[in-house]
Structures are given as structure tokens and as C-alpha cells.
N, CA, C and O atoms as a Tripos MOL2 file, in Angstrom:
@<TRIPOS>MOLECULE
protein
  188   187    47     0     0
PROTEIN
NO_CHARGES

@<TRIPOS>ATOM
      1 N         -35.3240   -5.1430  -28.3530 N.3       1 UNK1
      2 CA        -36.1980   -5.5460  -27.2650 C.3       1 UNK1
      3 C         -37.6570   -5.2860  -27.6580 C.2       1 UNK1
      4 O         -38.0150   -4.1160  -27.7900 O.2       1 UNK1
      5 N         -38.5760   -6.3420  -27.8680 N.am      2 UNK2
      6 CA        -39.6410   -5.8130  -28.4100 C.3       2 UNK2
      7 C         -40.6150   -5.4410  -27.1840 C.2       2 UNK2
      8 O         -40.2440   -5.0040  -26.0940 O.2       2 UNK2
      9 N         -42.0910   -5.7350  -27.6310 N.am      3 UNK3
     10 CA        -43.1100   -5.1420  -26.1280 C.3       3 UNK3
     11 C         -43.0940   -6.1280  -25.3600 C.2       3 UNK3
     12 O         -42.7380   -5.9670  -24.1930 O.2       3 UNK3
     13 N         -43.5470   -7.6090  -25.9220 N.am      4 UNK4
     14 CA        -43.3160   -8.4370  -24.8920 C.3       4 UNK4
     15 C         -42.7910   -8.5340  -23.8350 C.2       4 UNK4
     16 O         -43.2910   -8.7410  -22.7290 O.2       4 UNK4
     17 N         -40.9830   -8.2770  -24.3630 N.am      5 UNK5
     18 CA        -39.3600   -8.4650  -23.7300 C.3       5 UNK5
     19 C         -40.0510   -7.5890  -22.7310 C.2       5 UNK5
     20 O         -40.4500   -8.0520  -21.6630 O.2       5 UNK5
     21 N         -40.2100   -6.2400  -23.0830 N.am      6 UNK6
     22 CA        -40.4590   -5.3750  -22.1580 C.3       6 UNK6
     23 C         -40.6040   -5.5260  -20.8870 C.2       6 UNK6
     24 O         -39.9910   -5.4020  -19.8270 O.2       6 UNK6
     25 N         -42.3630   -6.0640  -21.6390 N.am      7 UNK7
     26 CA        -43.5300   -6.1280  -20.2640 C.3       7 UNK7
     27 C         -43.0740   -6.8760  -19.2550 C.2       7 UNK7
     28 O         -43.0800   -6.5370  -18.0710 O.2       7 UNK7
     29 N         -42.4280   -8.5200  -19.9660 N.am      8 UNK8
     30 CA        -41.9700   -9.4230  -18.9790 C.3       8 UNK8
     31 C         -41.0450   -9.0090  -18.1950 C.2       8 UNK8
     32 O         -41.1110   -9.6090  -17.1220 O.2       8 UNK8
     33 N         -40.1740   -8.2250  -18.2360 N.am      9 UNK9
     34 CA        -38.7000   -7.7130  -17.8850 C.3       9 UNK9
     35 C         -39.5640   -6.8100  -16.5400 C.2       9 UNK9
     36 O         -39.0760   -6.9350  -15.4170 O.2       9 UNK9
     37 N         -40.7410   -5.9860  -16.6910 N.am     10 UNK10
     38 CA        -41.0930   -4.8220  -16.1590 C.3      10 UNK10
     39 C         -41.5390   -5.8830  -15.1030 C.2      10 UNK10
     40 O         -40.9320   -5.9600  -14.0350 O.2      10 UNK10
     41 N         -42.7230   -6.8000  -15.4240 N.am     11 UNK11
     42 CA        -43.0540   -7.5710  -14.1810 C.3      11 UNK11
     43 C         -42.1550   -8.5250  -13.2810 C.2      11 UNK11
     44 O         -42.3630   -8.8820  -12.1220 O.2      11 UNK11
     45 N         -41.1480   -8.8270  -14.0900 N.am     12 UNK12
     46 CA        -40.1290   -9.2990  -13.4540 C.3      12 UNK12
     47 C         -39.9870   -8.7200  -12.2850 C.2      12 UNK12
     48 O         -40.3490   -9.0920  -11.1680 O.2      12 UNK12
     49 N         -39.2930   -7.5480  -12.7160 N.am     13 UNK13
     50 CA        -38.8550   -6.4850  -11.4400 C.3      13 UNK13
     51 C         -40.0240   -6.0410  -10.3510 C.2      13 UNK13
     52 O         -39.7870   -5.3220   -9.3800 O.2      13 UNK13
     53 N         -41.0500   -6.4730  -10.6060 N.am     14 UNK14
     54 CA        -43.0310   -5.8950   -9.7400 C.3      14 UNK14
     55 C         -42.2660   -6.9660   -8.7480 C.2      14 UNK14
     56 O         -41.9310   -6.5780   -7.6290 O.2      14 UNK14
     57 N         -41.9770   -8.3920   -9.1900 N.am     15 UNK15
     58 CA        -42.2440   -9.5700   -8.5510 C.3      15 UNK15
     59 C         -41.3760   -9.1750   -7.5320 C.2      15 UNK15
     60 O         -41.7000   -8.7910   -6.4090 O.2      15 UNK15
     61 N         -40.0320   -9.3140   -8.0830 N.am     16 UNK16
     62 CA        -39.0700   -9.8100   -6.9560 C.3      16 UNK16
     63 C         -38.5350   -8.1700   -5.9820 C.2      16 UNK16
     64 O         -38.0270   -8.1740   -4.8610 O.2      16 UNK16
     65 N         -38.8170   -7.0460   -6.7440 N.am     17 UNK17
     66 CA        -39.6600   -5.8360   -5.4440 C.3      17 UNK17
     67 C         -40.6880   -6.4930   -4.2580 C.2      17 UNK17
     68 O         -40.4050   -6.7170   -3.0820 O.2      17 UNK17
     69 N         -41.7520   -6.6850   -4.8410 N.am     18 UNK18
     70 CA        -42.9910   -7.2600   -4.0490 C.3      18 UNK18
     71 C         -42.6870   -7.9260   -3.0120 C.2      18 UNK18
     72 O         -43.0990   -7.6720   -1.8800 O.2      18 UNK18
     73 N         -41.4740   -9.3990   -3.5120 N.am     19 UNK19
     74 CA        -41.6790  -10.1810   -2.6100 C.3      19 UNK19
     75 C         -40.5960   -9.4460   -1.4470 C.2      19 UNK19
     76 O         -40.7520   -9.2780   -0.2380 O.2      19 UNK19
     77 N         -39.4620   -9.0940   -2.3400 N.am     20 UNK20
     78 CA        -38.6580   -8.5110   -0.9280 C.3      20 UNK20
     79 C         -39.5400   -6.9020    0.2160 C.2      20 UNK20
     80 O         -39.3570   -6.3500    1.3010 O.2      20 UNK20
     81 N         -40.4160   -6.8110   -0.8990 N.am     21 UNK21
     82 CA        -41.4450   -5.4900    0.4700 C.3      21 UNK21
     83 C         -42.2380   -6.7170    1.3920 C.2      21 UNK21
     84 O         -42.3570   -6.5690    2.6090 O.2      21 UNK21
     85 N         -42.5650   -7.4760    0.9580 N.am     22 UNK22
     86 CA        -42.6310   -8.5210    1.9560 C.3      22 UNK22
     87 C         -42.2670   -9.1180    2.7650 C.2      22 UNK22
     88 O         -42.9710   -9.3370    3.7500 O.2      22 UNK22
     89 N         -40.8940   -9.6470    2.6230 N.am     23 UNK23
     90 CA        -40.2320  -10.0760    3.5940 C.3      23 UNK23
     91 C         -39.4690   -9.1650    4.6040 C.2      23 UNK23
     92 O         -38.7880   -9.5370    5.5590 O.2      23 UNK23
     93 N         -39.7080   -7.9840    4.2200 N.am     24 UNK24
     94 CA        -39.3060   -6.6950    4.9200 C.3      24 UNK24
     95 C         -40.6310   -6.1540    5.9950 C.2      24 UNK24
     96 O         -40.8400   -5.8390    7.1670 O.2      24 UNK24
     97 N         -41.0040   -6.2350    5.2750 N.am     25 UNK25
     98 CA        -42.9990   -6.4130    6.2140 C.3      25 UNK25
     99 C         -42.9770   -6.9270    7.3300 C.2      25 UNK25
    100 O         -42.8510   -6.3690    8.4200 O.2      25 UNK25
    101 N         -43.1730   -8.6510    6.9490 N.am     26 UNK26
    102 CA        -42.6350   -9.5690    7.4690 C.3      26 UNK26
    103 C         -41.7660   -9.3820    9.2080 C.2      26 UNK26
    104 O         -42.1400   -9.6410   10.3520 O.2      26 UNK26
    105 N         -40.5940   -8.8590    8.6710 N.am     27 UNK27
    106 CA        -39.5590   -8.9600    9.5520 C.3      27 UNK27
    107 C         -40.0220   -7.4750   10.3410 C.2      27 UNK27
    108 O         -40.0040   -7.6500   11.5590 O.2      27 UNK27
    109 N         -40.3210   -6.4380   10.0610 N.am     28 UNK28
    110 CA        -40.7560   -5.2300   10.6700 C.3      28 UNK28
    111 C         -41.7950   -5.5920   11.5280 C.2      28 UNK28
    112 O         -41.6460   -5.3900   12.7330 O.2      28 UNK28
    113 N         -42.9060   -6.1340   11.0740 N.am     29 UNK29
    114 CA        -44.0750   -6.2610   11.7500 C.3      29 UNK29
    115 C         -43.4320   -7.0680   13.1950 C.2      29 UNK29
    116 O         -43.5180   -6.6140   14.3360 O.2      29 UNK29
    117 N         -42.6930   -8.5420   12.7490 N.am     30 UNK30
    118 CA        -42.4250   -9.3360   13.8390 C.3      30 UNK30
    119 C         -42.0630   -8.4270   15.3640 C.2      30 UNK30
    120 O         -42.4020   -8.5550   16.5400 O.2      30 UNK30
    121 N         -40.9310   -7.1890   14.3660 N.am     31 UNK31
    122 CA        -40.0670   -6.9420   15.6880 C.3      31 UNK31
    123 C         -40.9560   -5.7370   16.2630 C.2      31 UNK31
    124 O         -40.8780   -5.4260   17.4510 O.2      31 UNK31
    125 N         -41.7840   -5.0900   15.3890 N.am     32 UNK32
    126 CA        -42.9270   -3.9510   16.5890 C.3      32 UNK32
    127 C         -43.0370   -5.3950   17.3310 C.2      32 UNK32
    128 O         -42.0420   -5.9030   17.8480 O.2      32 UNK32
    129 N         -44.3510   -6.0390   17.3500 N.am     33 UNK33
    130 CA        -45.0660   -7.2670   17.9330 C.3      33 UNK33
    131 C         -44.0630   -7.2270   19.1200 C.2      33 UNK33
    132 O         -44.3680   -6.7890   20.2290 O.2      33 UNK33
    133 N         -42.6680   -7.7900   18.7460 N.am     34 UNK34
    134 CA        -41.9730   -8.3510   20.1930 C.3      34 UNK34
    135 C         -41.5930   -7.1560   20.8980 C.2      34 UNK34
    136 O         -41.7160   -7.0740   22.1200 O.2      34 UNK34
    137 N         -41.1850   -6.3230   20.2590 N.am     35 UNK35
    138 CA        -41.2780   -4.7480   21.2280 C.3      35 UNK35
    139 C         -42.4750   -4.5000   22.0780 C.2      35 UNK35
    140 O         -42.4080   -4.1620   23.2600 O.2      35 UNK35
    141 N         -43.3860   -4.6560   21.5220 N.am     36 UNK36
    142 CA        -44.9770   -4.0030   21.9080 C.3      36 UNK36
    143 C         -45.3090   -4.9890   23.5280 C.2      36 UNK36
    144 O         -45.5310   -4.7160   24.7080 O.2      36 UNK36
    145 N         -45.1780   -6.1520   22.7290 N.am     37 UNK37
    146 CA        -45.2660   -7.4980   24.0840 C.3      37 UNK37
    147 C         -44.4160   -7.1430   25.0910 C.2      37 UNK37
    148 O         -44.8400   -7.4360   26.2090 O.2      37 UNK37
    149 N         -43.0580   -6.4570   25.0420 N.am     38 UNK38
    150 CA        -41.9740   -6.4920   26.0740 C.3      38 UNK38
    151 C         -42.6670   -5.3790   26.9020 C.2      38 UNK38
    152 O         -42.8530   -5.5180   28.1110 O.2      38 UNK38
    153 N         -43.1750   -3.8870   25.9810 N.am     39 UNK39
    154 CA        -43.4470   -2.8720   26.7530 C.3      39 UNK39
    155 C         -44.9550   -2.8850   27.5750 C.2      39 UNK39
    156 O         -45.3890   -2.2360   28.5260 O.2      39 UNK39
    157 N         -45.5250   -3.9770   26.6990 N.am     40 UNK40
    158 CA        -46.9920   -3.9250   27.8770 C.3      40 UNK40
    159 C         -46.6890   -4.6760   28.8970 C.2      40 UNK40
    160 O         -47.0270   -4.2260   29.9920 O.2      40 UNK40
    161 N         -45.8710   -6.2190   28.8650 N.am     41 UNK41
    162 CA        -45.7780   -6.8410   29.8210 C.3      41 UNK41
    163 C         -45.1710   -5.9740   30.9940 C.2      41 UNK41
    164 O         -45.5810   -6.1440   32.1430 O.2      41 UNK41
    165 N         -44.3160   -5.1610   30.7400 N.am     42 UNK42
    166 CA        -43.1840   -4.0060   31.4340 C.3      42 UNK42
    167 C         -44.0300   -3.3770   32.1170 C.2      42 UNK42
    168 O         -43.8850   -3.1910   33.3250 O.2      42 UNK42
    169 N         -45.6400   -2.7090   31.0300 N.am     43 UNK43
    170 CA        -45.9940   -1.6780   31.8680 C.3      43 UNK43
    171 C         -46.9530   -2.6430   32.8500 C.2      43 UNK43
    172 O         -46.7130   -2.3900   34.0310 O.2      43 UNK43
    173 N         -47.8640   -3.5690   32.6990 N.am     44 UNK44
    174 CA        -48.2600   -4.1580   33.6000 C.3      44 UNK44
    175 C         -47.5110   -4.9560   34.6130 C.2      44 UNK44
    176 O         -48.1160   -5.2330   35.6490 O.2      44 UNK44
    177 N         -46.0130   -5.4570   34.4330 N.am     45 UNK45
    178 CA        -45.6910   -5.5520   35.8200 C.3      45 UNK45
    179 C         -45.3120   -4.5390   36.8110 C.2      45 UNK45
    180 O         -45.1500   -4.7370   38.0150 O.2      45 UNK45
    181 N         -45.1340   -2.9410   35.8960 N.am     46 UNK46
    182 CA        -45.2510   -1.2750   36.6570 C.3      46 UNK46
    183 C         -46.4050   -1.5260   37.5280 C.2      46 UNK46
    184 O         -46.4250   -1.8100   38.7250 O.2      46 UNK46
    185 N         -47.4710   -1.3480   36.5920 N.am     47 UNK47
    186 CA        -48.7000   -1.0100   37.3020 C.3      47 UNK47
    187 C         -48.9660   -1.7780   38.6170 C.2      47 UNK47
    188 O         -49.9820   -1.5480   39.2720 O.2      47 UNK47
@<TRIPOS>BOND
     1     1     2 1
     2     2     3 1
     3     3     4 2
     4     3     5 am
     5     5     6 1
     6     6     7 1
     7     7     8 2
     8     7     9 am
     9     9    10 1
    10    10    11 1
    11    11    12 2
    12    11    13 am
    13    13    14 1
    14    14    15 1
    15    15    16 2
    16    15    17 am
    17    17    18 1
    18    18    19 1
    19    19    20 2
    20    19    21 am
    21    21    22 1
    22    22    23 1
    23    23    24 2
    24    23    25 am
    25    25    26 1
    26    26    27 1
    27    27    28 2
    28    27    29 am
    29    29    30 1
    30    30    31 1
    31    31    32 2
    32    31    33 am
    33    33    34 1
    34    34    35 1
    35    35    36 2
    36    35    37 am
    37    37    38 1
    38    38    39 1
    39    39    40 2
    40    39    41 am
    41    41    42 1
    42    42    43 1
    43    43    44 2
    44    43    45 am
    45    45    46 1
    46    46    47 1
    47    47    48 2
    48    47    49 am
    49    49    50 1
    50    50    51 1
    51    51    52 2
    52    51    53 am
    53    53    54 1
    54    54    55 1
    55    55    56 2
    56    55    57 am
    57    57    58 1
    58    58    59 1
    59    59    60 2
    60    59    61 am
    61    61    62 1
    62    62    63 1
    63    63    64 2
    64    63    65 am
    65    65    66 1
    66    66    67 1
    67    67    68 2
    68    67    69 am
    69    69    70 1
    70    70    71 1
    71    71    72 2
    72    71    73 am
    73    73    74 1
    74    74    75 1
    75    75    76 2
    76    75    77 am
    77    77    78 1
    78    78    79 1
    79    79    80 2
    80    79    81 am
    81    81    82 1
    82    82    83 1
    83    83    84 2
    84    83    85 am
    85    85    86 1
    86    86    87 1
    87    87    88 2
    88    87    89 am
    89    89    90 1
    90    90    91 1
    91    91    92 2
    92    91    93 am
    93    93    94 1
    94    94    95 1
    95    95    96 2
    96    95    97 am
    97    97    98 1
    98    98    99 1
    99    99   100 2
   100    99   101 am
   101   101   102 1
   102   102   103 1
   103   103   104 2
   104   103   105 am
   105   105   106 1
   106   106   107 1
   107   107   108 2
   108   107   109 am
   109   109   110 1
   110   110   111 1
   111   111   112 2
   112   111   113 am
   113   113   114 1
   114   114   115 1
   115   115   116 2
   116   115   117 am
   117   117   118 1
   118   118   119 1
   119   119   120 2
   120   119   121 am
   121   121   122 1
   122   122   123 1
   123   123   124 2
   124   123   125 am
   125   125   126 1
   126   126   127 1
   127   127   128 2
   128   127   129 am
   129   129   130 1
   130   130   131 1
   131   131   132 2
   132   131   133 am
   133   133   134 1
   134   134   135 1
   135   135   136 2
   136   135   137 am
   137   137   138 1
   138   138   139 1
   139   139   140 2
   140   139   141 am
   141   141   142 1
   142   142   143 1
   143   143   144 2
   144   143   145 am
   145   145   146 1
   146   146   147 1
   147   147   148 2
   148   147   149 am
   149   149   150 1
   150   150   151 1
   151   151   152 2
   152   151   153 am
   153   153   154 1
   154   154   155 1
   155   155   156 2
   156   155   157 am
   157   157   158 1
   158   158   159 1
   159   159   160 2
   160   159   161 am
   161   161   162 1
   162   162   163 1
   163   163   164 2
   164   163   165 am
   165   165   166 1
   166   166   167 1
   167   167   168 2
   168   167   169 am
   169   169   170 1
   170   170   171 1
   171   171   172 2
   172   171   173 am
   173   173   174 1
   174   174   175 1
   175   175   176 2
   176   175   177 am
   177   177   178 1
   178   178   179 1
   179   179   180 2
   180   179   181 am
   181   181   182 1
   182   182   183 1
   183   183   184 2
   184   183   185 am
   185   185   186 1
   186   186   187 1
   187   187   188 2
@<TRIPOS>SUBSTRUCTURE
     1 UNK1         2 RESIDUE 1 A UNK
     2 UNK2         6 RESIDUE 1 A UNK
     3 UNK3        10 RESIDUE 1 A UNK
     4 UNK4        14 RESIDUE 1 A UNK
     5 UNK5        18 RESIDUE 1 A UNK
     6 UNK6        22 RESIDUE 1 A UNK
     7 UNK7        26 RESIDUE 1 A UNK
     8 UNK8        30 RESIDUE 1 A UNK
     9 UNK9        34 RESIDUE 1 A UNK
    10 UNK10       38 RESIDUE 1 A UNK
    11 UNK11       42 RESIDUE 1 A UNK
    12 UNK12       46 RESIDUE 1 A UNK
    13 UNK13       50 RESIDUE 1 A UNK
    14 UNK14       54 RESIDUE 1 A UNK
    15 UNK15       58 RESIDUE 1 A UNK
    16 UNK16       62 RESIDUE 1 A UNK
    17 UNK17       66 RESIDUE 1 A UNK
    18 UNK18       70 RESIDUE 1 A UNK
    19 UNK19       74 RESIDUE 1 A UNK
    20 UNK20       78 RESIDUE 1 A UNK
    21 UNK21       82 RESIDUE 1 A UNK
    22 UNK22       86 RESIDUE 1 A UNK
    23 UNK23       90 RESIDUE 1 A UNK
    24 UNK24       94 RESIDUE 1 A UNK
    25 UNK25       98 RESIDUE 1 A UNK
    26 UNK26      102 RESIDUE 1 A UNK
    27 UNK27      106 RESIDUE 1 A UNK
    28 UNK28      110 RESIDUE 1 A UNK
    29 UNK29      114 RESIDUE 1 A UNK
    30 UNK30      118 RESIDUE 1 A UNK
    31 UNK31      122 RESIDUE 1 A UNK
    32 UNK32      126 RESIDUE 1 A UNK
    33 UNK33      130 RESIDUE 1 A UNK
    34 UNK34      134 RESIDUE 1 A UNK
    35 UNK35      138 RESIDUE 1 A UNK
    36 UNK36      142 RESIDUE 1 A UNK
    37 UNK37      146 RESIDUE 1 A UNK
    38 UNK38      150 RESIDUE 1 A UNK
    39 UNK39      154 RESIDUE 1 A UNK
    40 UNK40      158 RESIDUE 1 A UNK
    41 UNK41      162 RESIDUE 1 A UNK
    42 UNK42      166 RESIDUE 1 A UNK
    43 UNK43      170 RESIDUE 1 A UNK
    44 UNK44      174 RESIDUE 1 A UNK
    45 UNK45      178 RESIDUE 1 A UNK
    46 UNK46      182 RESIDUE 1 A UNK
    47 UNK47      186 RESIDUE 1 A UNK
């Protein structure tokens, strides 16, 4: 395996990490958001 093989092999793995911390992001962020919307709408129809 020379350095090349390496490097490419190493960024390989950056990429398809990256993109799945992304789509994990992604999907986390969505569901605070629809939580957050349920509990303000909640607390302003309290108030």
C-alpha cells in the first residue's frame, strides 16, 4: 500500500463519515425544530 493508496483510502473514510454526521445533523436538528414548535405552540395556547 503505498502513500497515495493511503491518503486516498484515509479521505475516503473523512467523506463518507462527514456525509453520514450530516445526515444525522440533518435529521436531529429537524426533530428539536418539530419538538420546539409543538412546545411553544403548547405553551402559548397555556398562556
Amino acid at each position: 500500500m503505498g502513500f497515495s493508496e493511503n491518503t486516498f483510502y484515509l479521505i475516503d473514510c473523512f467523506m463518507t463519515f462527514y456525509k453520514t454526521a450530516c445526515f444525522f445533523n440533518i435529521i436531529v436538528f429537524h426533530t428539536i425544530q418539530s419538538i420546539f414548535d409543538k412546545v411553544t405552540s403548547l405553551a402559548v395556547n397555556f398562556l
